[in-house]
N, C-alpha and C positions, 0 to 999 in steps of 0.2 A: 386453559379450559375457559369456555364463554361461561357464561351468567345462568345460575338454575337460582328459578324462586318459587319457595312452597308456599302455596296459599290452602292455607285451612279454614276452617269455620265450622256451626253448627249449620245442617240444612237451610235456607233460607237466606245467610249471611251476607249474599253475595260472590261467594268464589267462580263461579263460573263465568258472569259479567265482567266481573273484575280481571279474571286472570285471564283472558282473551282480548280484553281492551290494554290491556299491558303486554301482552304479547304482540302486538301492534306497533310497538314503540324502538320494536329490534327488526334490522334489515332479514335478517332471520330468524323465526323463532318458530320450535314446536311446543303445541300446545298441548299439555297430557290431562285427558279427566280421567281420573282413575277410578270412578265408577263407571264408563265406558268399559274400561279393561275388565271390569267386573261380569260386565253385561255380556264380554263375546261368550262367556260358555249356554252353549244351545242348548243342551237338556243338562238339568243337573245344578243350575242354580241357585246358589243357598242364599236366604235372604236373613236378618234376625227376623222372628215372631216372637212377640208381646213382649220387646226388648232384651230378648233372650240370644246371646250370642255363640251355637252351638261351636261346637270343634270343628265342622262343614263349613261354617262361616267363616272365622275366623282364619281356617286355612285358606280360603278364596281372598279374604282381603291378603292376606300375606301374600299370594302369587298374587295377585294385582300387582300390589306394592313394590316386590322385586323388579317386576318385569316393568314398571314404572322407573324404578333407578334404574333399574339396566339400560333403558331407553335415555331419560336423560343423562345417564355419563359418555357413554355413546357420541350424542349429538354435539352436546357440550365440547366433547374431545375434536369434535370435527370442526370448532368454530360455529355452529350453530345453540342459539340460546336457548333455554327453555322455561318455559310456566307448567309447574307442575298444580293440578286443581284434586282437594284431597280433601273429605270430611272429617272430622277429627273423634271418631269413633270406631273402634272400642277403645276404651279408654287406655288401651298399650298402642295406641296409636304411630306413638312419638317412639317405642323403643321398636314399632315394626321399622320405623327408617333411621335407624340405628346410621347402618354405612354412609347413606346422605347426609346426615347430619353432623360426622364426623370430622367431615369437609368444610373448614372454617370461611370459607367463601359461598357456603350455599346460602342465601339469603331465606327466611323464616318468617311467615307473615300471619299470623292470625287475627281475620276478622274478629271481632267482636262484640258486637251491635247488643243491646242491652235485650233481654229474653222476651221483653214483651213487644219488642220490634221486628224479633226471628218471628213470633208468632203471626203479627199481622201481615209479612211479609210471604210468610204459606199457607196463610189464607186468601191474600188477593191473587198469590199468580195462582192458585185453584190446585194447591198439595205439594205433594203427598200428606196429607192431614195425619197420616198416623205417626208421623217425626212429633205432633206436638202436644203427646203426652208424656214425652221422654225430653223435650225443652229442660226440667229445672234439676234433671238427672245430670245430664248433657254439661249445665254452665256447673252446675256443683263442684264437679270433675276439674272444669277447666279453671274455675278459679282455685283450685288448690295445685294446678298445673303449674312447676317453674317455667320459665320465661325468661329464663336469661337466653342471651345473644335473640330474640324473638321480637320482630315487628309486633305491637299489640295496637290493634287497633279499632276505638269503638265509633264505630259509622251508623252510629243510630242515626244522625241529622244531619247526615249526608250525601250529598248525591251520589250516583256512581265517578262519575267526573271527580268530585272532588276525593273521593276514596283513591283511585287512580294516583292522581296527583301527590297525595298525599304516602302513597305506599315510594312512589318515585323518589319523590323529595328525601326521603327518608335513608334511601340506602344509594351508594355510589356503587355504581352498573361498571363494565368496565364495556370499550366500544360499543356504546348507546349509540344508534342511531335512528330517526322517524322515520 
């Protein structure tokens, strides 16, 4: 099986930058944002309101989420790698990719940029602003989150380049190639 790496974070962290510039790095790689997978249903949509995560939503990320593994074992199996891009909320996040994560070869990477840099950072690229009254709900969570086998990494004072780099450095790829 090729290479799957999940990249989490709170809105703003980076995962979308990141895990597409690391997807870059393999002769093959699919890139999964699994709030795209979110996004194809055409009517019917559920989104949280006022950080309320009904049983609608919660089942919509969970078919995201599936259908997100399912895609990267798949690819994986066929020798193509994959960057999986994934928010790290509701806070059963981690037990929605129970299966993935079972796989001691899947690589784990969460962002973690200090909460008053998520802030600034969905204020300059211009939102979604209502992620940033649920900021200190969000890191509360994740810092009482274990981390073991888990990339953590805080890219307050980093570039995206060096985030990159730094996610690389860290774990051994197997047939890496630019």
């Amino acid at each position: 099986m090729n290479n799957i790496i999940f990249i989490t974070g709170m809105a703003g962290a980076g995962k979308s930058t990141v895990g597409r510039l690391i997807a870059k790095h393999f002769q093959k790689c699919l890139f999964i944002q699994v709030d795209e997978l979110r996004e194809k249903m055409v009517k019917g949509y559920a989104v949280p309101k006022d950080g309320v995560f009904t049983e609608e939503v919660l089942q919509q990320f969970q078919m995201a989420r599936s259908t997100a593994i399912y895609m990267a074992l798949l690819y994986a199996n066929q020798g193509i790698d994959v960057v999986i891009d994934d928010v790290c909320v509701p806070s059963n996040f981690v037990e929605q990719y129970r299966e993935l994560f079972e796989i001691p070869e899947v690589r784990r990477v969460l962002l973690y940029p200090k909460a008053d840099i998520v802030i600034e950072r969905i204020k300059q690229r211009g939102g979604p602003f209502e992620h940033i009254p649920y900021v200190p709900m969000i890191y509360s969570f994740l810092d009482s989150m274990p981390k073991d086998n888990w990339i953590v990494l805080d890219s307050s004072d980093w570039t995206v380049e060096q985030t990159v780099n730094e996610i690389l450095s860290k774990m051994v790829l197997v047939n890496t190639q630019k």
